[in-house]
Short mmCIF file of the C-alpha atoms (twelve columns), coordinates in Angstrom:
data_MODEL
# 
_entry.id   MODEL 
# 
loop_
_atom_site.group_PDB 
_atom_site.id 
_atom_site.type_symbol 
_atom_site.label_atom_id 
_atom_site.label_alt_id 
_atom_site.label_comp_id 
_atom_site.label_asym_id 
_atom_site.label_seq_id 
_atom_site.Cartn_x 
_atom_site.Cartn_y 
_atom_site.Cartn_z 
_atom_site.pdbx_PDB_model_num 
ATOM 1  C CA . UNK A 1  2.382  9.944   1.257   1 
ATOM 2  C CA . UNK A 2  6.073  9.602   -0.023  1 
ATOM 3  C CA . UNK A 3  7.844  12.195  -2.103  1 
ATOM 4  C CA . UNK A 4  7.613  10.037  -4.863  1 
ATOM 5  C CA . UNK A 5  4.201  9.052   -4.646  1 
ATOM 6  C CA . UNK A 6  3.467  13.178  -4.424  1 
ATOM 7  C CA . UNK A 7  5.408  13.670  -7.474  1 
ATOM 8  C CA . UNK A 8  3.494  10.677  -9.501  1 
ATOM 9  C CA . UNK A 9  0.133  11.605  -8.618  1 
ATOM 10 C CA . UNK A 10 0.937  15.511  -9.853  1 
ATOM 11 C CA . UNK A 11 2.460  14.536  -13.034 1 
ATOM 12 C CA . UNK A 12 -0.638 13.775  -14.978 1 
ATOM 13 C CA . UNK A 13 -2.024 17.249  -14.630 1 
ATOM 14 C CA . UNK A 14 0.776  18.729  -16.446 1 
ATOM 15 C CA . UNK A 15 0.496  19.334  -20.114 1 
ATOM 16 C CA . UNK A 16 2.879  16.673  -22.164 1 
ATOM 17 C CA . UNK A 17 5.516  18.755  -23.078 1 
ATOM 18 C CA . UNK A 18 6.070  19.516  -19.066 1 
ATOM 19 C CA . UNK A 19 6.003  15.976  -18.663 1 
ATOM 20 C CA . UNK A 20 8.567  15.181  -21.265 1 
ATOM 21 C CA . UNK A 21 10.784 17.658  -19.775 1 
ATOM 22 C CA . UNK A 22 10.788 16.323  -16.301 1 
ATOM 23 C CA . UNK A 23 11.523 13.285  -17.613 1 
ATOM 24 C CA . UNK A 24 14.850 14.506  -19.354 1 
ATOM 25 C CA . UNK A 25 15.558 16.429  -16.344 1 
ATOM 26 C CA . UNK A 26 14.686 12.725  -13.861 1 
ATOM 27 C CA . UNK A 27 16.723 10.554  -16.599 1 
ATOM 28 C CA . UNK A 28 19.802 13.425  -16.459 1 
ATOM 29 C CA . UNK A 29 19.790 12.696  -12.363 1 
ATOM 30 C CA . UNK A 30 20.079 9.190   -12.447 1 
ATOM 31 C CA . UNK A 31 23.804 7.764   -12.720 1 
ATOM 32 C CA . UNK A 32 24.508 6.054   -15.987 1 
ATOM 33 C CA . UNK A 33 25.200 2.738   -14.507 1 
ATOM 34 C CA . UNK A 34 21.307 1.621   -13.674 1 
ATOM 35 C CA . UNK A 35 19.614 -0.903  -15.603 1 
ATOM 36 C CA . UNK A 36 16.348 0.199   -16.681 1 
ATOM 37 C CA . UNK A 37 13.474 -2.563  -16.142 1 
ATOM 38 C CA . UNK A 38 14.012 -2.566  -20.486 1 
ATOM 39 C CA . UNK A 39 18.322 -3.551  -20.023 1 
ATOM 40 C CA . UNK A 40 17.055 -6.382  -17.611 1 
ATOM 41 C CA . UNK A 41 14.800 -7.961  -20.238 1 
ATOM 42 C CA . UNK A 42 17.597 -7.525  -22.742 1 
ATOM 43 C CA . UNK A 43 20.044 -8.838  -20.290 1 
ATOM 44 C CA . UNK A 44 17.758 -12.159 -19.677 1 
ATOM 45 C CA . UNK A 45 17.390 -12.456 -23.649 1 
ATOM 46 C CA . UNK A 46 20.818 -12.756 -24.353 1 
ATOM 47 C CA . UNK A 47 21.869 -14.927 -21.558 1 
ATOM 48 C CA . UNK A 48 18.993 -17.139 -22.905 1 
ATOM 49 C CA . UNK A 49 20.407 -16.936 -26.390 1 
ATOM 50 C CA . UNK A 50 23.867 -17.348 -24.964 1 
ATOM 51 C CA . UNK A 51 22.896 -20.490 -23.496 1 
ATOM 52 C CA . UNK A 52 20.497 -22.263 -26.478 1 
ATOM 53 C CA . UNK A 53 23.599 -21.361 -28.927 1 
ATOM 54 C CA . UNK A 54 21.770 -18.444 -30.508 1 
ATOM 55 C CA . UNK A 55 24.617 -15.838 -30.630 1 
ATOM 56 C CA . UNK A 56 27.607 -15.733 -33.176 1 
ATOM 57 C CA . UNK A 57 30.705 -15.413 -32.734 1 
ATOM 58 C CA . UNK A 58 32.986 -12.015 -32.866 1 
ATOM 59 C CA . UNK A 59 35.389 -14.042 -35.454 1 
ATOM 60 C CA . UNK A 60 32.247 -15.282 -37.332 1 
ATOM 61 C CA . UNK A 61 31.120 -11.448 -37.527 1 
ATOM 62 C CA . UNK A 62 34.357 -10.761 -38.716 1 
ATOM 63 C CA . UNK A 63 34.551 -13.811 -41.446 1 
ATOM 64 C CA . UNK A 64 31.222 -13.235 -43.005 1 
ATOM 65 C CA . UNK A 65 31.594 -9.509  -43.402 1 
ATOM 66 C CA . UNK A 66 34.961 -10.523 -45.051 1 
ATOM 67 C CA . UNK A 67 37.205 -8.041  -42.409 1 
ATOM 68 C CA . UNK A 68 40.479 -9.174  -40.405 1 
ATOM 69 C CA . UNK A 69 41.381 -7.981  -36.916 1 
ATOM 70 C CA . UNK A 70 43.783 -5.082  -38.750 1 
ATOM 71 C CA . UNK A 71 40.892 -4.136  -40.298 1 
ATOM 72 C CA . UNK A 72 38.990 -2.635  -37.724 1 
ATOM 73 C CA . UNK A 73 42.463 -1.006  -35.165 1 
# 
């Protein structure tokens, strides 16, 4: 059995707080640069949207919320 597969079959014998906290302590290892499975699907959204002409435009933002570029430096 892996380390991992150790570690997941343990986990649900700790109370939930415990739980919660090794999760903070498992997200605070990871580097801030992996896409969770929850980015991907977000990702794949707006590259749909992108593509059917879903999205609007930074200037149309800009227009309809009645700000210039100056606005926002």
């Amino acid at each position: 059995m892996t380390t991992a597969e150790q570690i997941s079959s343990m986990i649900g014998y700790l109370p939930e707080t415990q739980q919660l906290a090794i999760l903070r302590l498992v997200n605070s290892l990871l580097p801030d640069d992996i896409a969770t499975p929850e980015d991907l699907a977000a990702i794949v959204k707006a590259e749909r949207e992108y593509t059917n002409g879903e999205t609007v435009g930074f200037d149309e933002v800009m227009k309809e919320l009645g700000l210039a570029e100056d606005d926002i430096k």
